[in-house]
N, C-alpha and C positions, 0 to 999 in steps of 0.2 A: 600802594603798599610801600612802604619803608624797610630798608635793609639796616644792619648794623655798620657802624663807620669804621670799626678794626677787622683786620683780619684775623681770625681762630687759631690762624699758625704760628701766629706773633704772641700766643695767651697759652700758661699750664692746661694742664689734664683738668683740673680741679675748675677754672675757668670756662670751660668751652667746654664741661659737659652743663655749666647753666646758661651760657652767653651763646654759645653758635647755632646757627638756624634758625636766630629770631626771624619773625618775618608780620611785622608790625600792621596793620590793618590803617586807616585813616582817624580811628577810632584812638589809635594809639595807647593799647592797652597792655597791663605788667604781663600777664599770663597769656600764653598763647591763643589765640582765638583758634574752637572748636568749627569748622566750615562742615557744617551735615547735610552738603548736598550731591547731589549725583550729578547733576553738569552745571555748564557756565553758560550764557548768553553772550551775544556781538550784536553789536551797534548796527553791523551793518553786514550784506552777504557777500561784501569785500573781505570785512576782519574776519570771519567765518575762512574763508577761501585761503586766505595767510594765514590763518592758526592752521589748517589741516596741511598744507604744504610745506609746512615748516618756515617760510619766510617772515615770521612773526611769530615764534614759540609764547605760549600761553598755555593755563590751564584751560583742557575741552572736555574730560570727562572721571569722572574721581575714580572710575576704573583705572586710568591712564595713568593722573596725576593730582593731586590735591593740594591745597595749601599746608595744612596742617600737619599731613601725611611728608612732604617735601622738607617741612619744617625739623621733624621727624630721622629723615635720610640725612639731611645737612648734618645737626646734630652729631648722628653716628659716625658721618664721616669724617666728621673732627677729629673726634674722641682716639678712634682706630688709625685717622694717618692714612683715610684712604682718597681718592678723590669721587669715587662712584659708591652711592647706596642705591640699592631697591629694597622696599619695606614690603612684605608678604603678609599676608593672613593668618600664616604658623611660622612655626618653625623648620618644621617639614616641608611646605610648600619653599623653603627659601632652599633648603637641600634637592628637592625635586628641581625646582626649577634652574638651577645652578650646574645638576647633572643633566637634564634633558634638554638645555639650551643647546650646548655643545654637541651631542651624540647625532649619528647618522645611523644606519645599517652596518653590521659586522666592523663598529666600531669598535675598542678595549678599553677596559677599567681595569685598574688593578687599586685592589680597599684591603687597607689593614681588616683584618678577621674580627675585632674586637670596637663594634659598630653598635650605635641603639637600636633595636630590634625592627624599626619601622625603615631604617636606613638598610638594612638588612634585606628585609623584604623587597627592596625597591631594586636592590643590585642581584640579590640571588636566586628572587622571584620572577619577577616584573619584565627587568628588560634582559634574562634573554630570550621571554617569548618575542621580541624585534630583534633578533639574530644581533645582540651586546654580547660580547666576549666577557666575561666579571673573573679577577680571579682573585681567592683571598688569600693573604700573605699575614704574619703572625707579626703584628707593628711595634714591636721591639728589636727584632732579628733584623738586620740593616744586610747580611745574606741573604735572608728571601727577599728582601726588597730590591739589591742589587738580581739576582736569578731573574726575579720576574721581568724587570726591569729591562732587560735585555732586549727583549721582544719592541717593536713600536706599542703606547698608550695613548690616548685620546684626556683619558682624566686619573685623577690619582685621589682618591678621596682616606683621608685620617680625621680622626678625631682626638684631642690628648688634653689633659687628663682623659681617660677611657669613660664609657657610660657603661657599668656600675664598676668597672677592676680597678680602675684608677692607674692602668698604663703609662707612662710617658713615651711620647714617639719623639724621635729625635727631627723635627720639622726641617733644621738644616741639611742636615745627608739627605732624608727622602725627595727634598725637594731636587739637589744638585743630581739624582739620579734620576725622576722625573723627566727634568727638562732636556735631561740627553737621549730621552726616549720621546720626546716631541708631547711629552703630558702636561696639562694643565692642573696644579695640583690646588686640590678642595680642601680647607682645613676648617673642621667645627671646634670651634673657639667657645664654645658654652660654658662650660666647666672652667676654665681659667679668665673669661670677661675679658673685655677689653683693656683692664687695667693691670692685670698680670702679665699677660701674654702677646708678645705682638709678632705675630705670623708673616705679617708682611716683611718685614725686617731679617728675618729667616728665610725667605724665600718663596712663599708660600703666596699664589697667582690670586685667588679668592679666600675669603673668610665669609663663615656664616654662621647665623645666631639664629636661637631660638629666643627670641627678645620675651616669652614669657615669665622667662626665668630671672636672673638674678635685674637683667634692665628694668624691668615693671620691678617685681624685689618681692610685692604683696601678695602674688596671686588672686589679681584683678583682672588678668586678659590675656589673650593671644597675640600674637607677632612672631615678624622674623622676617631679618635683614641678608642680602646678599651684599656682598663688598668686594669690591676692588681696585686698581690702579689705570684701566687703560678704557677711559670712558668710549669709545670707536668700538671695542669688542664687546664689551659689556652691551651698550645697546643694539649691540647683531647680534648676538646668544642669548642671554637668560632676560637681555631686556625684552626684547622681539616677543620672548616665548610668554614673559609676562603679562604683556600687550593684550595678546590674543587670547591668554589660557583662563586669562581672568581674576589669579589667588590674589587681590587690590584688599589692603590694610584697609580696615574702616578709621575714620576721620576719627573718633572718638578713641578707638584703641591709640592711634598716634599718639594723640594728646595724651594718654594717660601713662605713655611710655615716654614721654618727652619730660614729666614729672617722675618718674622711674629713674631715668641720668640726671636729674638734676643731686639727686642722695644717691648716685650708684655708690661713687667712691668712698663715701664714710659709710653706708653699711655692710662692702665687701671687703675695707679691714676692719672692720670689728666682728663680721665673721668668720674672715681670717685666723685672728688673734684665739676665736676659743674654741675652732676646729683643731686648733694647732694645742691649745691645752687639751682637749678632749681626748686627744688622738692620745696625747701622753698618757691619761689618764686611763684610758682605757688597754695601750699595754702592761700595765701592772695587773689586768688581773687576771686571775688564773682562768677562768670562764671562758675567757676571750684565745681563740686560735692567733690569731695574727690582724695585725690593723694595718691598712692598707692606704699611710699618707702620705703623698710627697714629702710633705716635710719633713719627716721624721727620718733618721739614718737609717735604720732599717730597709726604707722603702728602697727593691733592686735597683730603679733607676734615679734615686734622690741627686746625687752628682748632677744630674742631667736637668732635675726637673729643678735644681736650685739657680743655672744660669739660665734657663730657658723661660722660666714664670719668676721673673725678677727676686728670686731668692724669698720664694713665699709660697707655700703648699696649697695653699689653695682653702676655700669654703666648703669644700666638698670630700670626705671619706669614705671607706668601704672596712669592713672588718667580718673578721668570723666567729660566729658563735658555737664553740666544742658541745657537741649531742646531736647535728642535723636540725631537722626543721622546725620539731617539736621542741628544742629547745629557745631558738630562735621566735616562735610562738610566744611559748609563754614570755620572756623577755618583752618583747613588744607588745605585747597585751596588758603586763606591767608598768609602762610608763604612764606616768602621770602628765609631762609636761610635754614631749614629743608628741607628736600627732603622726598617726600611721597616714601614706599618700603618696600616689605614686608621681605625684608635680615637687619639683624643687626651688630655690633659688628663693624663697619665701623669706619674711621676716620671721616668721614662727619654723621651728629647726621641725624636721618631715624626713620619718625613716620609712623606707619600702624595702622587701623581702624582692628581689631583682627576679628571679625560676618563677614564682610565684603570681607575679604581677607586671611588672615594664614587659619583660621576658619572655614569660609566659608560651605565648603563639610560636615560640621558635621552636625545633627539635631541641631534646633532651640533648643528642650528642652535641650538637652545635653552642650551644648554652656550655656545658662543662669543656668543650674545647676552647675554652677563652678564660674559663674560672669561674663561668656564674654555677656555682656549687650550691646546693640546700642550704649552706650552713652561713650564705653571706648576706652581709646586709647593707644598702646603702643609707648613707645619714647625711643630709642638705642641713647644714645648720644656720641657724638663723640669728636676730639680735637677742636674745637671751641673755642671761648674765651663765657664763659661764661656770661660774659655783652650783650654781641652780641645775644646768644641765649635767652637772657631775652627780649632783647629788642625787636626781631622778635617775643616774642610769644605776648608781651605787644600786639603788634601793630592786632596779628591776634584776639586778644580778642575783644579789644578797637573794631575792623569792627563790 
C-alpha cells in the first residue's frame, strides 16, 4: 500500500476533501479501491499474534477496520481539523456511540431540548432506564445552561443549526460552561457540514455526523462519523464501544462517501447561495408566517449564527405556513419540483412536515415545547436552479 507524499495540513479545504486518505493499493489506481471483505489473512501465526497484540497494527477484521473505510475517516479528519475519525453505519450509531462510550451508572447529561427525535429518545427514553441523569435545557438560553451547569456532567450534547427550528447554540459559552462542570461536550455538526462550521475551534470535545446527508449529498447510503482531538480517549470510549457493539460502515458505503467529499464543497455553496435566495423569497409572502434562516436578519440568533457558520446560513430552512396543517398539505402536495421526504442533504431540494413525520413518535407537548408546531416545515435544498425553485413554490402558494 502507498500513502500520499504531503501532508493534508499543509493543503486547502478544497484539496484535502479530494487528496487526503488516499491509500493507494499495489495496483495503483485513480479511484479509491472498494476492499469487500470481512477479514484479512497472515503469512504466518506469528503476524496473526502481532496484529492482535498490537505489536504490529494491521487491518484484522472490517468490523474493526478496513482499508477503504480508514480511507474514509482520514479524509474526514482532514476536512474537520480533527485528528481521530470512527466511521459508523448511521448517523445515529455515531451519536449513540459517542454518548454510551463515555456513560457509567448515575452518570449526567445535560442536552439542549431542541434534539432529532431519535436523539431524544435515546437521552429521555433509553438511558434512564441505566440510572443516566438527562436534563433538558432550552439551547438558546445560555442561563439555563449556566443553572444546570452547576451540578457535575459526564456529557453535554447540542446540535446547531437545530433539527427542524433552526436554533443557533452558541458552541463557545456552552462549551466554557461544560468544561467547568467536568463535561465532555457532543456537538451534531450536520446541518452546518464541515465547511461552515467548525466546532472544534469553539471548544466543542467531539463532533458527529450523519454522513448520509449532505457528505454522500445524493441520497445513496448511510454513515456516520465520530470525531475528535485526543486519539488515547477516543480509543477508551466510543472507540472500545465500537469494537465490541459492532455499528462497522460497510466498505462500499465508505467509498461512495469518499466520492460525496470530493463535491462536498461546491454543492453546499451552491446550496447555500439559493437557500439563501429562497428564504428571501419566501418572506415576502403573505402565506408564509415566518422563515426561519440563519441568514436572514430577521433570524433571533443571526448575529451569532453569522460569526459562528462563517457568515453563511446555511443549506437548510424552516418556515411556517398561516392555516395549520391543512394548509401546509395542500402546499406541499402542490409542488411540482420539491419532493416530499423525510432524508435531507440531497441534490434534489426535500420538504418534510417535522409533527407529522421526523417527529412524529414524540409527545405533542414535547414537540411544540421547542416549536415543532402543525404549521412548520422543513426545506433541505438541493442544486436546483434557484429561479426554478422560486417559481415551483410561487405556484404551490398562488393554489
Amino acid at each position: 500500500m502507498t500513502t500520499p507524499c504531503f501532508d493534508p495540513d499543509d493543503l486547502d479545504l478544497s484539496t484535502r476533501l479530494i487528496r487526503a486518505g488516499q491509500l493507494r493499493s499495489q495496483h495503483m489506481e485513480t479511484s479509491e479501491a472498494i476492499y469487500m471483505n470481512s477479514g484479512f489473512v497472515y503469512a504466518t501465526a506469528e503476524e496473526a499474534e502481532a496484529a492482535f497484540d498490537g505489536s504490529k497494527p494491521r487491518f484484522v477484521y472490517s468490523r474493526v477496520s478496513n482499508p477503504t473505510v480508514k480511507m474514509f475517516e482520514d479524509r474526514l479528519a482532514a476536512a474537520e481539523g480533527a485528528k481521530v475519525c470512527h466511521a459508523t453505519a448511521s448517523g445515529m450509531a455515531a451519536v449513540y456511540a459517542a454518548i454510551m462510550g463515555q456513560l457509567k451508572g448515575n452518570d449526567r447529561i445535560v442536552a439542549a431540548s431542541a434534539l432529532f427525535s431519535s436523539c431524544r429518545w435515546i437521552l429521555g427514553d433509553l438511558l434512564p432506564r441505566f440510572g443516566v441523569s438527562v436534563e433538558f435545557v432550552e439551547g438558546t438560553d445560555l442561563a439555563a445552561w449556566e443553572a444546570a451547569l452547576k451540578e457535575p456532567a459526564t456529557v453535554v450534547l447540542l446540535e446547531t443549526p437545530t433539527n427542524p427550528t433552526m436554533d443557533i447554540v452558541d458552541i463557545a459559552s456552552v462549551a466554557a460552561l461544560a468544561h467547568k462542570a467536568g463535561a465532555k461536550v457532543i456537538v451534531d455538526n450536520v446541518f452546518a457540514t464541515p465547511l461552515l462550521q467548525k466546532p472544534f475551534a469553539l471548544g466543542a470535545d467531539i463532533v458527529v455526523y450523519s454522513a448520509t446527508k449532505h457528505i454522500d449529498g445524493q441520497g445513496r447510503c448511510l454513515g456516520g462519523a465520530i470525531l475528535c482531538n485526543d486519539q488515547t480517549w477516543a480509543d477508551e470510549t466510543h472507540g472500545i464501544f465500537l469494537r465490541h457493539t459492532g455499528p462497522a460502515m460497510s466498505a462500499f458505503n465508505a467509498w461512495t462517501l469518499l466520492k460525496g467529499l470530493e463535491t462536498l464543497e461546491l454543492r453546499v455553496q451552491r446550496s447555500c447561495a439559493t437557500a439563501h435566495a429562497l428564504a428571501e423569497y419566501l418572506e415576502t409572502r403573505s402565506e408564509i408566517g415566518r422563515v426561519l434562516y440563519p441568514g436572514l436578519p430577521s433570524h433571533p440568533q443571526h448575529d451569532l449564527a453569522m460569526r459562528q457558520m462563517s457568515g453563511c446560513g446555511g443549506p437548510m430552512l424552516g418556515f411556517t405556513v398561516n392555516g395549520g396543517k391543512d394548509a401546509v398539505f395542500r402546499m406541499m402536495n402542490r409542488l411540482r419540483i420539491v419532493d416530499i421526504s423525510n432524508n435531507l442533504g440531497d441534490a434534489r431540494s426535500l420538504i418534510a412536515h417535522p409533527a407529522t413525520s421526523t417527529h412524529q413518535s414524540r409527545p405533542e407537548a414535547e414537540r411544540l415545547a421547542i416549536g415543532i408546531t402543525a404549521e412548520l416545515v422543513r426545506l433541505s435544498v438541493g442544486l436546483e436552479s434557484a429561479k426554478d425553485l422560486i417559481a415551483d413554490f410561487a405556484q404551490a402558494l398562488d393554489a
